[in-house]
C-alpha positions, 0 to 999 in steps of 0.5 A: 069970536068972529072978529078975533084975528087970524093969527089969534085963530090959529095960535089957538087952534088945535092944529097949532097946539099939535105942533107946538107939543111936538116942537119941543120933541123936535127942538131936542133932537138934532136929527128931527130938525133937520128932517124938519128942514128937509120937508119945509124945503120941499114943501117951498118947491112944490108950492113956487113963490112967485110976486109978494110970496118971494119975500114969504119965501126968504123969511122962511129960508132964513128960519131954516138957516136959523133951526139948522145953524143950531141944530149943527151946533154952530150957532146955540145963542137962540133962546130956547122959547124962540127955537122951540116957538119957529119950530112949531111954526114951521111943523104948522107950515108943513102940515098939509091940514090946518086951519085952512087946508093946502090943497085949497087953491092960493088961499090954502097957505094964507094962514101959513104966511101970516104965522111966519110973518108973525114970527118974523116980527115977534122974534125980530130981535133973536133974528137980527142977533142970528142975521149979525152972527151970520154975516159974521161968521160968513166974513171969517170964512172969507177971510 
């Protein structure tokens, strides 16, 4: 147990399971993502990304960009398992008590940067999909 990883440690802790139950209660219901949105984006101006964070803090954005696109219906080719895996990644994120505590000083959001850096590389693929759409779409509008 004591050399498990901490992206091990928090898939399995209880703080994770909560907030994968209530993902799927989310996911369903336009109204909850978007006030999901709404506390991720104040939680990102209260904790101010400064150095390497900054890159934490793109990531993050673009899961938002992700959850609201389908949320608005604008964007509905994400996989269920994938909306429902980044919304319980960002209830964790939110979450002021997990598996190691905000309010401790710099080290409270370590295990909320692994997670998303985790599902960065884990969702690599649904996001490149959602990065292209994006970029797309955002041409069109343009033009």
């Amino acid at each position: 147990m004591k050399d498990q990883s901490m992206i091990s440690r928090i898939l399995e802790s209880i703080f994770f399971r909560k907030a994968t139950g209530k993902a799927g209660r989310y996911a369903r219901n336009s109204s909850r993502l978007f006030e999901l949105v709404r506390d991720v984006i104040g939680k990102l101006q209260t904790i101010g990304f400064k150095g390497n964070l900054a890159e934490f803090q793109s990531s993050v954005q673009l899961l938002l960009r992700m959850v609201k696109a389908y949320a608005s219906g604008e964007y509905r080719q994400l996989p269920w398992k994938s909306l429902v895996s980044i919304v319980a990644v960002l209830i964790y994120f939110v979450s002021p008590i997990d598996l190691i505590p905000d309010f401790l000083p710099v080290i409270g959001i370590t295990d909320d940067v692994a997670l998303v850096v985790w599902l960065i590389k884990t969702l690599g693929d649904d996001i490149a999909k959602f990065a292209d759409w994006e970029k797309a779409s955002k041409t069109i509008n343009i033009g």
